[in-house]
N, C-alpha and C positions, 0 to 999 in steps of 0.2 A: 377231260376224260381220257381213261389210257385204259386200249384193249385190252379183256383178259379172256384168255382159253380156259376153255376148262378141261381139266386134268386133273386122274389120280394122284393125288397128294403126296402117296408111295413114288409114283412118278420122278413127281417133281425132286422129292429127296433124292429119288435114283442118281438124277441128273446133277444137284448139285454134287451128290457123294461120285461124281465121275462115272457113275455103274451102266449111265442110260446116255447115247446121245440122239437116238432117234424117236421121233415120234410115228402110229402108222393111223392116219385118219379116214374116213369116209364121210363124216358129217354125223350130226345128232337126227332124230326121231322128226324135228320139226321141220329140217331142209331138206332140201332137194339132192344137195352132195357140199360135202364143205369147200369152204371157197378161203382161199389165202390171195388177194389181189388187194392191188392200190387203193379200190374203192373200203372194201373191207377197214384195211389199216386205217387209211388216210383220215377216215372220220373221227380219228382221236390224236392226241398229241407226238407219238413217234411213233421211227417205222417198225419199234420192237415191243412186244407185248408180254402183260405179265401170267401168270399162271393162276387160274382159278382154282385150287384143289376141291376135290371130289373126295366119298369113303364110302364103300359101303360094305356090307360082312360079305360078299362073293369076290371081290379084289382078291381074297387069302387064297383063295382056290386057284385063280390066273395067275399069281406070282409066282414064278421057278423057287423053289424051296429054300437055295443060295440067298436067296434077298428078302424072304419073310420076314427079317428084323425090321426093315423099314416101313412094314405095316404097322408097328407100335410107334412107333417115331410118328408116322404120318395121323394118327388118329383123330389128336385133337385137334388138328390146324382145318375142317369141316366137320362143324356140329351144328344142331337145328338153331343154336345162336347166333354163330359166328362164324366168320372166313379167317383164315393164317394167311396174308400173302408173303411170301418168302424169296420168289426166287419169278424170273421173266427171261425171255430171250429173244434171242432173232433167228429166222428159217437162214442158212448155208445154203440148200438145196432143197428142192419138192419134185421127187423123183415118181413117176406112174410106175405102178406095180404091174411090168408086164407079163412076168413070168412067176408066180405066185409060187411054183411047184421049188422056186430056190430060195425063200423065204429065211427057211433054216439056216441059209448062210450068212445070215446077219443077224443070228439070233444074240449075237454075246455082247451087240451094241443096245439093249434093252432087257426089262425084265419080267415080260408076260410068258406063259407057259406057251408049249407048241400049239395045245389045244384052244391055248384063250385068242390067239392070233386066229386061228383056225375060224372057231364059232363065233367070237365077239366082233373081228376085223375083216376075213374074207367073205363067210356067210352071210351076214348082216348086209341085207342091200347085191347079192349077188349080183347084180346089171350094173352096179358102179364099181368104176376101179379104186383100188388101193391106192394111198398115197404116201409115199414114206416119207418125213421130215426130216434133214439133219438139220439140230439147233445148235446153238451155241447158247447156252446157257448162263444166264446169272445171277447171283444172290442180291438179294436187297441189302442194302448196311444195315437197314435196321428190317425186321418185319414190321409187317401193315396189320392192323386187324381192322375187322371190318362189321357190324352190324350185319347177320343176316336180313334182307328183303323180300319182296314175293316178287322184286325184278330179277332177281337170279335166280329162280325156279325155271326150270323146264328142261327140255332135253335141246339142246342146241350150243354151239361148240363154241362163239363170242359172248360175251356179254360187257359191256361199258361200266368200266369204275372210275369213282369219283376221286381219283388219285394221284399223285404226280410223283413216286419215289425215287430217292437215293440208288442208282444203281452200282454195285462193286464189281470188280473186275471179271470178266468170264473164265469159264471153269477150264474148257479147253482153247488154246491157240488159233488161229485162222487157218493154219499152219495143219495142223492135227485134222479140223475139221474138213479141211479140202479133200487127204486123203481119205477119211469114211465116208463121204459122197462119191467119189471115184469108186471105193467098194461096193457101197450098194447100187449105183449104175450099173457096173459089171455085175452084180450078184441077180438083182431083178430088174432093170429096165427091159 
C-alpha cells in the first residue's frame, strides 16, 4: 500500500507544470488537524506519497485566473469512476503558519486565490494552525488509474492505495527547494 493525499488535481498539475511548490494544510472535515508524522507514512511502503486528485465546480472560483487553464487539464483525472494518479512527492519542509497576515508573500509559490487561502485555509478550523508544505514533486512514468471505491469517500486528507509506481525524476532540485523553505520560514513562521 502507498500513501495518498488528497489534492486538487489542478494542484497536482500546478505542481508538475513547476507553477506550485507548496501545499497549505489544516486537515479534512473528519480529523482532528492533519498529521504528517512517521506513524502516518510509515504504514505504507515509502516515506513519499502520491497524490489523490480531487474536482469540483468551486476550485474555478479559488484558482488566480493566471492558472485556470489547468482546471481543464485536471478534470478528468477525478470523476465518479475513476482516479488519475499522475504525480506523488516528498515534504522538504512543514512550516507552522505563524504570522498568517504575510501569507501573500508566498503567494507566487501556488495557485489558490487570496480569498480561497483566506476562507478555505485560515478560516476553516480557526483554533488550528496553518501548515505550509514544501514538496518536491514527481511524476509517475506512466499514470495509475484507479477504480473509484466507497474507501476513498469522505473528507480526510490520507487515504491507502493499492499501488506501488514508477516514480520519474522531481520537478524541482533539493537545491531549489531549500531555498523556498527558507522563504516561507522568513515570510510566515
Amino acid at each position: 500500500m502507498t500513501a495518498a493525499l488528497k489534492e486538487w488535481s489542478a494542484v497536482v498539475h500546478a505542481l508538475l507544470d513547476g507553477r506550485q511548490t507548496v501545499l497549505l494544510r489544516k486537515g479534512g472535515i473528519h480529523e482532528k488537524r492533519f498529521a504528517l508524522t512517521a506513524s502516518v507514512v510509515s504504514r505504507f511502503t515509502a516515506p513519499r506519497f502520491l497524490f489523490f486528485p480531487t474536482v469540483a465546480h468551486s476550485h474555478a472560483e479559488r484558482v488566480r485566473p493566471e492558472h485556470a487553464d489547468l482546471l481543464h487539464a485536471a478534470a478528468d483525472d477525478s470523476t465518479d469512476d475513476e482516479v488519475i494518479l499522475r504525480a506523488g512527492a516528498k515534504v522538504v519542509a512543514a512550516v507552522e503558519v505563524g504570522r498568517p497576515e504575510n501569507l501573500h508573500e508566498i503567494e507566487s509559490l501556488h495557485i489558490w486565490t487570496a480569498e480561497s487561502v483566506q476562507v478555505d485555509r485560515l478560516d476553516f478550523r480557526p483554533k488550528r494552525r496553518l501548515t505550509v508544505l514544501v514538496v518536491q514533486a514527481s511524476p509517475l512514468h506512466e499514470p495509475v488509474r484507479l477504480t473509484r471505491t466507497p474507501d476513498y469517500a469522505g473528507c480526510k486528507s490520507w487515504v491507502p492505495l493499492p499501488v506501488d509506481p514508477e516514480w520519474a525524476s522531481p520537478v524541482y532540485a533539493d537545491d531549489a527547494l531549500a531555498e523556498i523553505a527558507a522563504r516561507v520560514r522568513r515570510s510566515v513562521a
